[in-house]
C-alpha positions as CSV (number, residue, x, y, z in Angstrom):
1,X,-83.6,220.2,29.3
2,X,-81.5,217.3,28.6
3,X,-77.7,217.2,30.7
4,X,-74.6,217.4,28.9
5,X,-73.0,214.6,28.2
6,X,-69.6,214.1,30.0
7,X,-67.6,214.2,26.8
8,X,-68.5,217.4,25.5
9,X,-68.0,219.1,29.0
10,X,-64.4,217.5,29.4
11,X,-63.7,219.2,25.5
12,X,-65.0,222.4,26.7
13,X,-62.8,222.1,29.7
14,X,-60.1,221.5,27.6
15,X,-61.0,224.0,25.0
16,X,-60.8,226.9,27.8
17,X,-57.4,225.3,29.3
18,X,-55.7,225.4,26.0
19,X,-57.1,229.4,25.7
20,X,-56.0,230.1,29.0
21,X,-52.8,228.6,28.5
22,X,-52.0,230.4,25.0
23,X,-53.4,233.3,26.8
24,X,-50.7,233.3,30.0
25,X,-47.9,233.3,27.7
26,X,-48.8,235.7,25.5
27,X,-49.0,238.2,28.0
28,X,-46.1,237.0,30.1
29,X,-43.8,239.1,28.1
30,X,-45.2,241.9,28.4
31,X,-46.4,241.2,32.3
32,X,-42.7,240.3,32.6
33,X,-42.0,243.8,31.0
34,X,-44.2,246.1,33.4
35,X,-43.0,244.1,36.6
36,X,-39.4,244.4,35.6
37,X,-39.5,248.2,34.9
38,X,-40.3,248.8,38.5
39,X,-37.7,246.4,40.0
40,X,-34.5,247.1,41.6
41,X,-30.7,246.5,39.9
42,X,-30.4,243.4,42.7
43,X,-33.8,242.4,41.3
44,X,-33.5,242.2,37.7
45,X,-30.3,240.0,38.0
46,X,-31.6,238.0,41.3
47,X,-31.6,234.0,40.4
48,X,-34.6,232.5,41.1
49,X,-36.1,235.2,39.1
50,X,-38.3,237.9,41.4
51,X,-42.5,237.8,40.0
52,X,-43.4,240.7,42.2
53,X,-40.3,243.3,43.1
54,X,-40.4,244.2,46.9
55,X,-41.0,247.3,46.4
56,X,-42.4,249.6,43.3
57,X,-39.5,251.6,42.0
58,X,-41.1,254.4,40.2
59,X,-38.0,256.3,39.9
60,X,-37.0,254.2,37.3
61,X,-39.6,256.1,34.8
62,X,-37.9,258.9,36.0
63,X,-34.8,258.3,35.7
64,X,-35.2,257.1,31.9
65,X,-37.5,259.8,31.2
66,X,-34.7,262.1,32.2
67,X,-31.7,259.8,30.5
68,X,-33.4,260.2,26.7
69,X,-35.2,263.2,25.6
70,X,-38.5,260.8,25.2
71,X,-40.5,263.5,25.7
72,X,-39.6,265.0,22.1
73,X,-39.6,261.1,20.7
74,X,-43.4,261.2,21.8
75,X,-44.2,264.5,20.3
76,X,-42.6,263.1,17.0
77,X,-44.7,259.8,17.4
78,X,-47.8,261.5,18.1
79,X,-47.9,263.8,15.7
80,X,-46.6,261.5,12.6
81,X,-49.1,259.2,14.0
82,X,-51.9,261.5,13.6
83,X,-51.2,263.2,10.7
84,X,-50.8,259.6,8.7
85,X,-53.7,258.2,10.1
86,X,-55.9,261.0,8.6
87,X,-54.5,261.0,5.4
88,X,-55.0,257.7,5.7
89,X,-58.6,257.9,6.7
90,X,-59.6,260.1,3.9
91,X,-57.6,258.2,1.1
92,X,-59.4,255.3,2.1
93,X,-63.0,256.6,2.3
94,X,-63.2,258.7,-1.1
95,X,-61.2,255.6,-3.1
96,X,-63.5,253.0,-1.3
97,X,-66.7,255.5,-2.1
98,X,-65.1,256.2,-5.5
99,X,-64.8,252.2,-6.5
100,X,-68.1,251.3,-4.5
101,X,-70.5,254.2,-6.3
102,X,-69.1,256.2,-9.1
103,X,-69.3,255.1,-12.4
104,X,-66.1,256.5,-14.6
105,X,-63.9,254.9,-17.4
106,X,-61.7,252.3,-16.4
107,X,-62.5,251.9,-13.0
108,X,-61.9,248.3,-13.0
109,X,-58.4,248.6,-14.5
110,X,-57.4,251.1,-11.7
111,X,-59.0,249.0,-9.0
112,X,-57.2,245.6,-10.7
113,X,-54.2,247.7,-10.8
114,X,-54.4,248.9,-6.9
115,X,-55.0,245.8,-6.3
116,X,-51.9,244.0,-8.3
117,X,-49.7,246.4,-5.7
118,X,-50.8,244.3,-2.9
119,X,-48.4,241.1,-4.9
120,X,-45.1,243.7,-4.2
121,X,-43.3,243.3,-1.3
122,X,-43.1,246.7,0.9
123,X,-39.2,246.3,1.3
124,X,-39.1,246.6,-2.6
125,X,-40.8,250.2,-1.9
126,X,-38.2,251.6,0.3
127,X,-35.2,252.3,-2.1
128,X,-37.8,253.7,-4.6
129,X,-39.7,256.5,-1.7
130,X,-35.7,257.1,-0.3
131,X,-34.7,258.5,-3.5
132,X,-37.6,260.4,-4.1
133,X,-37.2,261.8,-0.7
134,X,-33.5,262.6,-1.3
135,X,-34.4,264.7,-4.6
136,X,-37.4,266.4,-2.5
137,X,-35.1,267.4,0.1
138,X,-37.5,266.0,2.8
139,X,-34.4,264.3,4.6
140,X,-35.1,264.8,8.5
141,X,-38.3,266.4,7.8
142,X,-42.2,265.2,9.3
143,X,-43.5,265.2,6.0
144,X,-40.4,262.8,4.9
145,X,-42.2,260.6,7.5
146,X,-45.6,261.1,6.9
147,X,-46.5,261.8,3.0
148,X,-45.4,258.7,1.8
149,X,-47.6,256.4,3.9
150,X,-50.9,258.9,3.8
151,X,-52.3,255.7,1.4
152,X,-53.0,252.5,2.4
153,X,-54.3,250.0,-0.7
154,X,-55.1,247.3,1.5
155,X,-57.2,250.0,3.8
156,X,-58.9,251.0,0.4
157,X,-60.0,247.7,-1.1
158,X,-61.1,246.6,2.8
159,X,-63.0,249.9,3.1
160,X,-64.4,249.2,-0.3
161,X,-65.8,245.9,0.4
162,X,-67.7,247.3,3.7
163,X,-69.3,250.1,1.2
164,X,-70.3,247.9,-1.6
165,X,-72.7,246.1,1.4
166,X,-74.9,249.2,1.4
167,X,-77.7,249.0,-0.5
168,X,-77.7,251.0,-3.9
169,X,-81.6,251.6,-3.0
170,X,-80.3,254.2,-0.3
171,X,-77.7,256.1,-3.3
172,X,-80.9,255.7,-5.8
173,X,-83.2,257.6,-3.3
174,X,-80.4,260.1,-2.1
175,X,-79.8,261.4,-6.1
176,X,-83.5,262.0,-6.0
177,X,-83.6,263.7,-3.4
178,X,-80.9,266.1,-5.1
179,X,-78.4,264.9,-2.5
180,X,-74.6,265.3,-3.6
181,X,-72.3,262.1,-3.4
182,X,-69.7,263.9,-0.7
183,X,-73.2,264.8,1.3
184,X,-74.2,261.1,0.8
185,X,-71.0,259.7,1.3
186,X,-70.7,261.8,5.0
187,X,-74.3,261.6,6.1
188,X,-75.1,257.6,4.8
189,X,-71.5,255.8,4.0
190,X,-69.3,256.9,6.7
191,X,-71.5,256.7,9.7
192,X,-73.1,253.3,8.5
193,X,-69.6,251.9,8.2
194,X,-68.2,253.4,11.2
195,X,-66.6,250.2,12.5
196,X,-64.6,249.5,9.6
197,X,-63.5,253.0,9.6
198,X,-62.7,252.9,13.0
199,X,-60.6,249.5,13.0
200,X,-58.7,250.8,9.8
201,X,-57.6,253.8,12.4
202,X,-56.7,251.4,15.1
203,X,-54.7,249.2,12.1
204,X,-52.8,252.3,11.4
205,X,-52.1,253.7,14.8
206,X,-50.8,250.8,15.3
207,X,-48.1,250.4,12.6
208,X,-47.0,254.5,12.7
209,X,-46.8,254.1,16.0
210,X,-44.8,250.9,16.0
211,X,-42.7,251.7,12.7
212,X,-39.0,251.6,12.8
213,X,-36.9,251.0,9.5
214,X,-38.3,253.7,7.4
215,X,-38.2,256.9,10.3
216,X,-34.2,255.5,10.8
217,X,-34.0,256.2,7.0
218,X,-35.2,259.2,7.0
219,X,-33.7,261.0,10.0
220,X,-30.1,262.4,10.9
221,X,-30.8,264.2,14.3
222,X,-31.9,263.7,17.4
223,X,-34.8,265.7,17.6
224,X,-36.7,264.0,14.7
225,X,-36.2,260.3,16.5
226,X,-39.6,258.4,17.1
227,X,-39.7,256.3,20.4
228,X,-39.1,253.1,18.3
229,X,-35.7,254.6,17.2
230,X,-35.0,256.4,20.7
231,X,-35.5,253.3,22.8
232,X,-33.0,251.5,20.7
233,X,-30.5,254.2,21.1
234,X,-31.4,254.4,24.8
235,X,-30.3,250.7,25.3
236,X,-27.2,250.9,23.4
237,X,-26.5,254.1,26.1
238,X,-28.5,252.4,29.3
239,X,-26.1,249.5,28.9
240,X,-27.1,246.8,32.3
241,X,-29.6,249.1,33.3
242,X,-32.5,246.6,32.7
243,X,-35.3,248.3,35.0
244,X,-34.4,251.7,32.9
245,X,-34.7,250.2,29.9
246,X,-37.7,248.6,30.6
247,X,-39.9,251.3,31.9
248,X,-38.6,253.3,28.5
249,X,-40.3,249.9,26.6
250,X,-43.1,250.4,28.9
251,X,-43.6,253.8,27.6
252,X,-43.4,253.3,24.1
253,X,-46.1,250.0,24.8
254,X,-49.0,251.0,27.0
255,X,-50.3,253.9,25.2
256,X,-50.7,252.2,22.0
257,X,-52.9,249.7,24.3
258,X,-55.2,252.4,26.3
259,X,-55.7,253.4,22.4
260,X,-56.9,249.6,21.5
261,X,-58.5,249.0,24.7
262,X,-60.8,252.4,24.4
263,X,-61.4,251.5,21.0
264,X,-62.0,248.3,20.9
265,X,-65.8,248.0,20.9
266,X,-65.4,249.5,17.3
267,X,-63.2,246.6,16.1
268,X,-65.2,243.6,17.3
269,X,-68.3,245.4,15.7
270,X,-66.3,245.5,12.8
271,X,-65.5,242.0,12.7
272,X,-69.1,240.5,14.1
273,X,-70.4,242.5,11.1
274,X,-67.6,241.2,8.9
275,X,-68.8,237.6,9.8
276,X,-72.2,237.9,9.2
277,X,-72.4,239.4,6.2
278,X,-69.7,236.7,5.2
């Protein structure tokens, strides 16, 4: 086996360095987040700045658990989190099956015009869904938060494109074998695109749990905030109180992150497959 030559080790060398670099400050902010959140007052403001506080302060989680009601900010998350993700999950999979198997009159003109939707700009959306909203009454309401965004185009035509790689062999051989499409779309489609499926979940999580403009909107009181919308009333009300505010930011990050890093597997499997078949 022949040695590398010196030049291509010295690129790889500076191929990982450049990685490692991007790598160290995209997670400084967030490393600078977590170590801050269990600093002291004297800490926060001391110049040079402190890495590593002396001590870990966990009362600081306490304390801003305690200051906000975050506890009810969560249960809102979680549960408009949940229920749009599986609206969104089973939108997507019978409009992917739908456009990747069924044969019905103009089904390219409705998938042309699902995807022509993609070219408007969500902001443009927003005026449209408020005043709907308003004349539904759903002003302060979950399902203000969570009917409108139980569809996801993108997820449909992305979720389409994984389905259309199945063979129609297997389809053929399932209507002969008096199989129904929602039996061969449960037992064949879903679990052979179960990656896909699963990374459209993670996608979604993702931006419910993240959102912030459209749950402001939508909600008057206090008890229908998400933990986007509470943190950012919290620091208007925590003021200097940098550690509180953020272990509050620390709470609204690191679950979305145990989700991604438990699921994760499922999203590079969905992007090796992606690849190949590319």
């Amino acid at each position: 086996m022949k040695s590398r030559k010196p030049a291509a080790i010295a690129a790889n060398i500076l191929k990982y360095a450049v990685l490692l670099i991007g790598a160290f400050f995209t997670l400084l902010p967030f490393l600078w987040m977590i170590s801050s959140s269990f600093k002291t007052p004297a800490e926060i403001i001391k110049i040079p700045p402190v890495l590593v506080p002396a001590e870990l302060q966990w009362q600081n989680y306490v304390e801003a658990w305690t200051a906000a009601p975050f506890g009810r900010y969560l249960i809102n998350t979680i549960i408009i989190t949940v229920f749009t993700t599986v609206g969104v999950l089973i939108t997507s999979v019978l409009s992917a099956f739908a456009f990747s198997r069924l044969k019905f009159p103009g089904k390219d003109l409705v998938f042309s015009l699902f995807m022509a939707t993609l070219m408007i700009p969500g902001e443009m959306l927003i005026i449209t869904n408020f005043l709907t909203i308003t004349k539904l009454h759903w002003i302060d309401t979950y399902q203000a938060m969570i009917v409108p965004w139980v569809s996801n185009v993108f997820y449909i035509y992305l979720l389409t494109q994984f389905f259309l790689q199945v063979p129609d062999a297997l389809y053929l051989a399932a209507k002969v074998d008096k199989c129904s499409d929602l039996k061969f779309m449960l037992r064949i489609m879903v679990p052979m695109n179960k990656s896909a499926i699963t990374t459209i979940a993670i996608l979604n999580i993702i931006g419910s749990w993240n959102s912030f403009l459209w749950p402001l909107l939508v909600t008057n009181s206090q008890e229908m905030r998400v933990l986007s919308n509470g943190l950012i009333r919290f620091q208007t009300e925590a003021g200097t109180d940098y550690e509180l505010i953020m272990a509050a930011s620390c709470i609204l990050v690191v679950p979305i992150i145990l989700v991604f890093l438990f699921l994760r597997k499922y999203v590079l499997e969905g992007v090796a497959f992606n690849g190949v078949k590319g």
